[in-house]
Steps between C-alpha positions, in 0.01 A plus 500: 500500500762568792677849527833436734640773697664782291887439479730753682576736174116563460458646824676830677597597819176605604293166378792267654395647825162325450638158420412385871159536472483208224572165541285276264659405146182595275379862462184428327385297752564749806390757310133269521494418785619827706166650357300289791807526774460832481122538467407313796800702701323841376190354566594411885566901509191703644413807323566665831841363477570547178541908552745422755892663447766316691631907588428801372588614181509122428178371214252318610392143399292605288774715319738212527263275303403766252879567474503131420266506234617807306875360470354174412312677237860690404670233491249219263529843274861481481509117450263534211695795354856255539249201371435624195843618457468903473867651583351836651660576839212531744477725797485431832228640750483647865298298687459709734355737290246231348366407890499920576238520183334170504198532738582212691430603848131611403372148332392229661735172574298282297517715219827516549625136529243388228721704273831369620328179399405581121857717480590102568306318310595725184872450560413134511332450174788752324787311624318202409477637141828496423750275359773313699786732298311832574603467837884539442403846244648797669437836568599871647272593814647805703846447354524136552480220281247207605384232348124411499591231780611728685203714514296166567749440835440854615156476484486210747804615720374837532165409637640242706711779658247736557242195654784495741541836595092488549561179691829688730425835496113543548346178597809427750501074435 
C-alpha cells in the first residue's frame, strides 16, 4: 500500500511549514525506513555528546530525542483515535512540560535511542494496520482538524526537523 502526501486542506498553517522536510511520494515507506536513518545517526552520537545543549536553557540531545519519542507516541494515539473514527476533540500537550518531567537527562543514550526505536517500530506496524480509506478519516487535535495522513506526515517531518537542528545546532555539520 502507498500513502501520498496529505493534500493542502488536511494540513494547517503550522504542518505546511513542515512540507520541506518531505520529498518522497510514499509515507509508509519513509516511515520504514527513517527507523534505521535515524538509528545509525543516534547511534554515531556519544553518550558524552548526547547531554550536550546547543545554549543554555536549550534541551539536550537526549531531551530532543525523548521529545521525539513522546510526540510520536501522541501523535500514533491520535491517528488511532481518527482511525477508528471517534469524533472526540483531543487536546493538545506542552512539550515542554513532557521533556521538564520526563527524566531524560538522567538515563543513559542507549536506553534512550532503543526506545525511539520501538516508539518506531510500533507506529510502523499501526499504520500498517490500517486500511487505505482510514487514512483520509478526520479528526479534532488542539482545535484543528487532521486527517490520519496527516498525522503520518508529521511524524516523519517532525523528526526530520529536529535531526536537523541536532545536525545544525549541536553537532555543527
Amino acid at each position: 500500500m502507498q500513502i501520498a502526501l496529505p493534500k493542502p486542506d488536511e494540513l494547517n498553517d503550522y504542518y505546511k511549514g513542515y512540507l520541506k522536510y518531505i520529498s518522497e511520494d510514499d509515507l509508509l515507506s519513509v516511515l520504514k525506513t527513517q527507523i534505521e536513518e535515524t538509528s545509525m545517526f543516534l547511534r554515531n552520537i556519544s553518550d558524552e555528546n548526547s547531554g550536550n545543549a546547543y545554549e543554555p536553557g536549550k534541551w539536550q540531545i537526549k531531551e530532543v530525542v525523548g521529545h521525539l519519542s513522546d510526540t510520536e507516541r501522541i501523535l500514533s494515539y491520535r491517528a488511532l483515535r481518527f482511525a477508528r473514527k471517534d469524533e472526540t476533540p483531543l487536546a493538545g500537550f506542552d512539550e515542554d512540560h513532557f521533556v521538564e518531567n520526563a527524566n531524560f537527562k538522567s538515563r543513559s543514550w542507549e536506553s534512550i535511542v532503543d526506545e525511539k526505536k520501538a516508539v518506531r517500530q510500533s507506529s510502523i506496524h499501526f499504520f500498517n494496520s490500517l486500511h487505505p480509506g482510514a487514512f483520509d478519516f478526520k479528526g479534532i487535535a488542539k482545535g484543528n482538524v487532521l486527517s490520519v495522513r496527516a498525522l503520518l506526515f508529521f511524524i516523519i517531518a517532525h523528526e526530520r526537523h529536529h535531526l536537523q537542528v541536532i545536525k545544525e545546532r549541536y553537532l555543527k555539520i
